[in-house]
MIVO-481895 format. One record per atom (N, C-alpha, C): residue in one letter; x, y, z. Coordinates in steps of 0.05 Angstrom, whole numbers. Each point is the difference from the previous one (the first is absolute). Layout:
<nuvos>
A_X_Y_Z
...
</nuvos>
This chain:
<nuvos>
X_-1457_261_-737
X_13_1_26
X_-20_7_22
X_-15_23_-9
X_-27_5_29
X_-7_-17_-2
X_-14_-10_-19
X_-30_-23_0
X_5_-19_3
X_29_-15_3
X_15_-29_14
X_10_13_29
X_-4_24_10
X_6_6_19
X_33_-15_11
X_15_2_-16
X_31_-11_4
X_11_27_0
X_23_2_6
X_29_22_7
X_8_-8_-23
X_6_29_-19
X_18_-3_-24
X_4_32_1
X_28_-4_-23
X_13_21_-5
X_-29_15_-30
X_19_25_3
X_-21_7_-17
X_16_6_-29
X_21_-1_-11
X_20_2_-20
X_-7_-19_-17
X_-11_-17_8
X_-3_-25_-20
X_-20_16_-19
X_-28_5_8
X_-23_11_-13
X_11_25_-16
X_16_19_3
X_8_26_-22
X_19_-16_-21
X_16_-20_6
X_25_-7_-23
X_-25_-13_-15
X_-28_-16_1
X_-10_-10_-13
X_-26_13_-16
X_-8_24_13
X_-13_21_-18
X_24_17_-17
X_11_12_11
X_24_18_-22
X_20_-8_-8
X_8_-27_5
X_18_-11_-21
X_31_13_-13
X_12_-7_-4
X_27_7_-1
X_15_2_27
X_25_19_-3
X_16_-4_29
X_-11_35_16
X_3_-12_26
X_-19_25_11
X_12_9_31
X_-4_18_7
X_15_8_23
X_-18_10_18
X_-5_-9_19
X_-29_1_17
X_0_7_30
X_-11_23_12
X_14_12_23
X_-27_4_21
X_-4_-15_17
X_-17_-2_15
X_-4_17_17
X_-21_16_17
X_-2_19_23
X_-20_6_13
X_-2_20_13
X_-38_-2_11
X_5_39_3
X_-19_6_-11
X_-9_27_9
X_-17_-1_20
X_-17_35_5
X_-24_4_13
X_-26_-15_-18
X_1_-5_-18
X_-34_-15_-16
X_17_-36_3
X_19_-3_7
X_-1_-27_-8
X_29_-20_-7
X_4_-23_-6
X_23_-8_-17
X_5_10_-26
X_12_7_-11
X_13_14_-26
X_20_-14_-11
X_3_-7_-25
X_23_-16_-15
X_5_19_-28
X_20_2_-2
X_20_12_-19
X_4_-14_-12
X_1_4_-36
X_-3_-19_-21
X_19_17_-11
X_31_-16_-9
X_14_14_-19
X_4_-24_-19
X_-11_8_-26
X_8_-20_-24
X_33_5_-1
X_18_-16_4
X_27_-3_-11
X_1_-3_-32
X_20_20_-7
X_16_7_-29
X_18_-25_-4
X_-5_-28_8
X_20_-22_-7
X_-3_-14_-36
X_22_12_-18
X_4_-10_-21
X_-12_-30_-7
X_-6_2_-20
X_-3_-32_-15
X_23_-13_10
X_20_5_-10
X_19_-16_1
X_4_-14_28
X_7_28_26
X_-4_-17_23
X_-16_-15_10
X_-18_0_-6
X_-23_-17_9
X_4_-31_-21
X_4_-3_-14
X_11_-18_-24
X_19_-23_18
X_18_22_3
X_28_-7_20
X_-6_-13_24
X_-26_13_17
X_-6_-9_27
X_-12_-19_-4
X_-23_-5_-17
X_-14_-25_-7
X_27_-24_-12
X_10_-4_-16
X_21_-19_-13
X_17_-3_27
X_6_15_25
X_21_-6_20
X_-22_-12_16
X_-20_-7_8
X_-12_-3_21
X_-15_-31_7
X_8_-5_18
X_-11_-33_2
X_-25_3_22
X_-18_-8_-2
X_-20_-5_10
X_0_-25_13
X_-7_-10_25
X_3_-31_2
X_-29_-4_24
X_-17_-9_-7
X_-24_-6_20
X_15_-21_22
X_-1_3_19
X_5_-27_25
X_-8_-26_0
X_-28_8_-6
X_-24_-16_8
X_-13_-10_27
X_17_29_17
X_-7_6_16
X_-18_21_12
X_-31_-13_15
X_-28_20_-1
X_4_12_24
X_-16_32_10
X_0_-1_19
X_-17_28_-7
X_-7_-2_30
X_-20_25_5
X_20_32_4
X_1_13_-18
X_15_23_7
X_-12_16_27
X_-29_2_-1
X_-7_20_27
X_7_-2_18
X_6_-28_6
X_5_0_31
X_32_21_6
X_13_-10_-17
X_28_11_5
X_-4_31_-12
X_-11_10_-14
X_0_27_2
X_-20_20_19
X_-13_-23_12
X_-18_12_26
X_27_1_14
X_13_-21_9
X_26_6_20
X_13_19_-9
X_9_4_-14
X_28_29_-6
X_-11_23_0
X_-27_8_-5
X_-19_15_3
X_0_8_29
X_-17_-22_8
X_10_7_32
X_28_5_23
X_22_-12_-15
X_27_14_8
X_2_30_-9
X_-9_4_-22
X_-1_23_-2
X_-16_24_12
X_-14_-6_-1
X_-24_19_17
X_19_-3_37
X_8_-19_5
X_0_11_25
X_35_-2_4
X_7_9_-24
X_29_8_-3
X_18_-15_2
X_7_-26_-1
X_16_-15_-1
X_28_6_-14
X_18_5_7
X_24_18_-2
X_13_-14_-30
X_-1_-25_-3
X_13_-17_-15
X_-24_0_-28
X_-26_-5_2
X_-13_-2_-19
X_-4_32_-18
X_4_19_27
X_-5_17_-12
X_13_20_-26
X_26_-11_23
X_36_15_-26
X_-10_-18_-24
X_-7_-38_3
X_5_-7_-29
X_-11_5_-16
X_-34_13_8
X_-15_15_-22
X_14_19_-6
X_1_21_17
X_15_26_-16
X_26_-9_-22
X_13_-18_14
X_17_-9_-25
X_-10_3_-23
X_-24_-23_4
X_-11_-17_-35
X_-6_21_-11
X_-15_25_13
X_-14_17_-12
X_20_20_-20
X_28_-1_12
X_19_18_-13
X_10_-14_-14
X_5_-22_-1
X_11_-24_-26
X_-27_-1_-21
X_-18_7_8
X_-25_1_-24
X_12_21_-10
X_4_18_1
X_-2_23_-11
X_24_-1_-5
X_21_-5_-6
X_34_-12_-6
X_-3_-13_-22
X_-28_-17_-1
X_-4_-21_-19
X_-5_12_-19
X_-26_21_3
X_-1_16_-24
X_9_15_-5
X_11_16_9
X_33_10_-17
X_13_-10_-18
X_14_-26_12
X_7_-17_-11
X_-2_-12_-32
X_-31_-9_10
X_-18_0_-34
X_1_19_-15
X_-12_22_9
X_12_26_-19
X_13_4_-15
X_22_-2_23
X_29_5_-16
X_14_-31_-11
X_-17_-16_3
X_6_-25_-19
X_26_-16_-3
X_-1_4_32
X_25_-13_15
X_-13_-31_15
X_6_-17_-19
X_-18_-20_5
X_18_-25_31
X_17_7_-9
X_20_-22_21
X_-9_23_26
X_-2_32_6
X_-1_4_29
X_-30_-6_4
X_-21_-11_-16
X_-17_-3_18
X_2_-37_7
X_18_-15_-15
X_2_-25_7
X_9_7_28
X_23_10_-2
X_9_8_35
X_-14_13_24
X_-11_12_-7
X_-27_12_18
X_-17_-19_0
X_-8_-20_-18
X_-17_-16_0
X_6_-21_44
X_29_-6_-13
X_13_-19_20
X_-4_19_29
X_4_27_5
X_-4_6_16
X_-24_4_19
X_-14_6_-21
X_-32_-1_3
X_0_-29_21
X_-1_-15_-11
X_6_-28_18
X_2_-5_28
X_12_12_-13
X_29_-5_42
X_-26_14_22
X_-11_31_-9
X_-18_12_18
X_-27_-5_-7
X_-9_-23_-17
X_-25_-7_0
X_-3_-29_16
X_18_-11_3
X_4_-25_9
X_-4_2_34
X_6_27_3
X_17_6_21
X_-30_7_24
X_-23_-3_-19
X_-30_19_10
X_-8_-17_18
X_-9_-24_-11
X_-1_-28_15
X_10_-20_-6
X_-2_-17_23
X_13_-36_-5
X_-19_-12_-15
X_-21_3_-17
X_-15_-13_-9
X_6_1_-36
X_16_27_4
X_0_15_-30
X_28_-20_-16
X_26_-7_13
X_9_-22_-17
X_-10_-27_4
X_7_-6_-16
X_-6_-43_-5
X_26_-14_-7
X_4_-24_14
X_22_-14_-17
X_-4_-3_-25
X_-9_-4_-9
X_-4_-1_-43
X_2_33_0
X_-5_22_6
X_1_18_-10
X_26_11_8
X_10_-5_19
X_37_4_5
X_18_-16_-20
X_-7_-31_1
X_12_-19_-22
X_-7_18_-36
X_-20_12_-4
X_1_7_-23
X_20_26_-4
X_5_24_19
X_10_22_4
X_32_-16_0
X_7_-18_15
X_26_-1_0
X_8_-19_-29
X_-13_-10_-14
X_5_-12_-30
X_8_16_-15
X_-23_16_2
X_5_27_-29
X_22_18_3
X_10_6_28
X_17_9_11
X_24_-8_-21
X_9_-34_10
X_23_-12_-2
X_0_-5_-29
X_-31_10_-20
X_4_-12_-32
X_7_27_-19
X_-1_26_22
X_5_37_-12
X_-26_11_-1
X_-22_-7_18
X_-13_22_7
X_-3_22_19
X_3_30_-10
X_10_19_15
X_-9_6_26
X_-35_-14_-2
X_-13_6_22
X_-20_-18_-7
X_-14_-6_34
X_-30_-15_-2
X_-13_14_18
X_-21_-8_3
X_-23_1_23
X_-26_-17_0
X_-16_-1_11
X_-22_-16_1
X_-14_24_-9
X_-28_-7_-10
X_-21_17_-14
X_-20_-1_27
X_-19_27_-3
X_-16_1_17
X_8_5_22
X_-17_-17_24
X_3_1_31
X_13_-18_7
X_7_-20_-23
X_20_-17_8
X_-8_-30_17
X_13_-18_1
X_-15_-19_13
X_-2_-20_-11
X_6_4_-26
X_-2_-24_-17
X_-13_13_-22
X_-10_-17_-29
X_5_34_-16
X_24_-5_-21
X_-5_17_-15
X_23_4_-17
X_28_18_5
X_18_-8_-13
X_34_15_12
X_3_13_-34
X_10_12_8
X_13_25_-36
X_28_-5_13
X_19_-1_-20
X_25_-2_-5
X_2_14_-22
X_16_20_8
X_12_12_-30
X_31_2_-13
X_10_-18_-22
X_19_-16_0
X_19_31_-14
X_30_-10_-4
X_7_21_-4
X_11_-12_-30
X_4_26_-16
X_3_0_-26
X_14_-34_-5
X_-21_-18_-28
X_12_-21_-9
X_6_-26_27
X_-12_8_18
X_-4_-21_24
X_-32_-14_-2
X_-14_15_-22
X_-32_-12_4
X_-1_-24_11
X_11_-19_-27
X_-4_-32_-5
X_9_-9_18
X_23_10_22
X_17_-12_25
X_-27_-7_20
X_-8_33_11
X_-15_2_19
X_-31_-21_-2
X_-7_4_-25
X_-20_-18_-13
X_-6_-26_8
X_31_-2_-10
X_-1_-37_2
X_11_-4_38
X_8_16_16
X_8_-12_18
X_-24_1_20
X_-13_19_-1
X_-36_5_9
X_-17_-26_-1
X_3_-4_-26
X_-20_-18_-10
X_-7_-24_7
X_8_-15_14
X_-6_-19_22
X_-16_-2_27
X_0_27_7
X_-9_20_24
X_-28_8_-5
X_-7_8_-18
X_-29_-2_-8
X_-3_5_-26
X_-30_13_-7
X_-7_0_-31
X_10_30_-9
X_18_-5_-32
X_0_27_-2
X_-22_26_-19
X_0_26_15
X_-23_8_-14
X_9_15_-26
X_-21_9_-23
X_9_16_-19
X_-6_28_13
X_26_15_-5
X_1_32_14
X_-10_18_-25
X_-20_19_1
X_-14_19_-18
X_0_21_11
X_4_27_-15
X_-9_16_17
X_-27_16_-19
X_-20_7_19
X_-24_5_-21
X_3_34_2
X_8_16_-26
X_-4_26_0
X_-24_17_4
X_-22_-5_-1
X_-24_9_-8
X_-12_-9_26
X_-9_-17_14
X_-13_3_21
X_-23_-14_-8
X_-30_9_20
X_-17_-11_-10
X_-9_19_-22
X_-18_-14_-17
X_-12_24_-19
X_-28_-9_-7
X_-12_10_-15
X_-29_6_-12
X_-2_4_-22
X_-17_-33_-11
X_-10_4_-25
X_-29_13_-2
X_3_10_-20
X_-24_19_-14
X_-17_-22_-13
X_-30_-8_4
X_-2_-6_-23
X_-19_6_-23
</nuvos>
């Protein structure tokens, strides 16, 4: 992200060194930015559960995320009343989410998932797409509890998470809309072989 000098989130880089489900709390002291790493206690099973409910669907739609998170960035910083509540939102539905997982209540994070939405959409006009609304309102109408677009949005991949025995519905009604991906979740992170 520095050395392409692009605007990105920084969550992407910890889910892909420490691996599993993780609860991640951003801030800045006197020395600096500071991030809080809590490994989540989420069971095999839910995670089992989250992966088997979850539809992945690529758009095949490209796009530069920085630009649009240079914008919300900058609503933010100079306080934009509307951008600002819908972060604080997301930020408390993150943390709803992992609860959630925890306690291995997999349908409230489908529903938090959908809400997440409504105030991410809400950051900029650049952040929905017609294919990525058309995919959100499919999975909707086939029993999935919630969607959102992945990332900064823009085009990009959408998560739908279908609700109990609705997989194959949501699956197949996506599937025309773009490619679907295989969902994994990697426990371990990066690691290091010895040799």
């Amino acid at each position: 992200m520095e050395e392409a000098g692009i605007a990105g989130g920084w969550q992407d880089h910890f889910a892909a060194a420490f691996g599993g489900a993780l609860r991640l709390d951003f801030g800045a002291d006197a020395e600096g930015t500071t991030t809080r790493i809590e490994r989540l206690a989420v069971s095999d099973a839910t995670l089992d559960t989250l992966i088997a409910r979850s539809v992945v669907v690529y758009t095949g739609e490209s796009r530069v995320s920085g630009d649009t998170i240079t914008a919300v960035l900058g609503a933010y910083r100079t306080g934009e009343r509307g951008v600002v509540d819908a972060l604080a939102r997301m930020k408390a539905i993150a943390a709803e989410i992992a609860d959630a997982l925890v306690a291995g209540n997999v349908d409230d994070v489908g529903r938090l998932l959908a809400e997440h939405w409504t105030h991410q959409r809400a950051l900029h006009p650049a952040i929905p797409t017609a294919r990525i609304d058309r995919v959100i309102e499919r999975a909707a109408a086939a029993g999935a509890l919630g969607a959102k677009a992945l990332g900064a949005s823009g085009g990009g991949c959408v998560l739908a998470l279908a609700s109990h025995g609705r997989e194959a519905d949501v699956r197949a009604a996506v599937a025309e809309l773009g490619e679907l991906v295989p969902v994994r979740v990697d426990r371990a992170g990066v690691t290091v072989e010895e040799d």
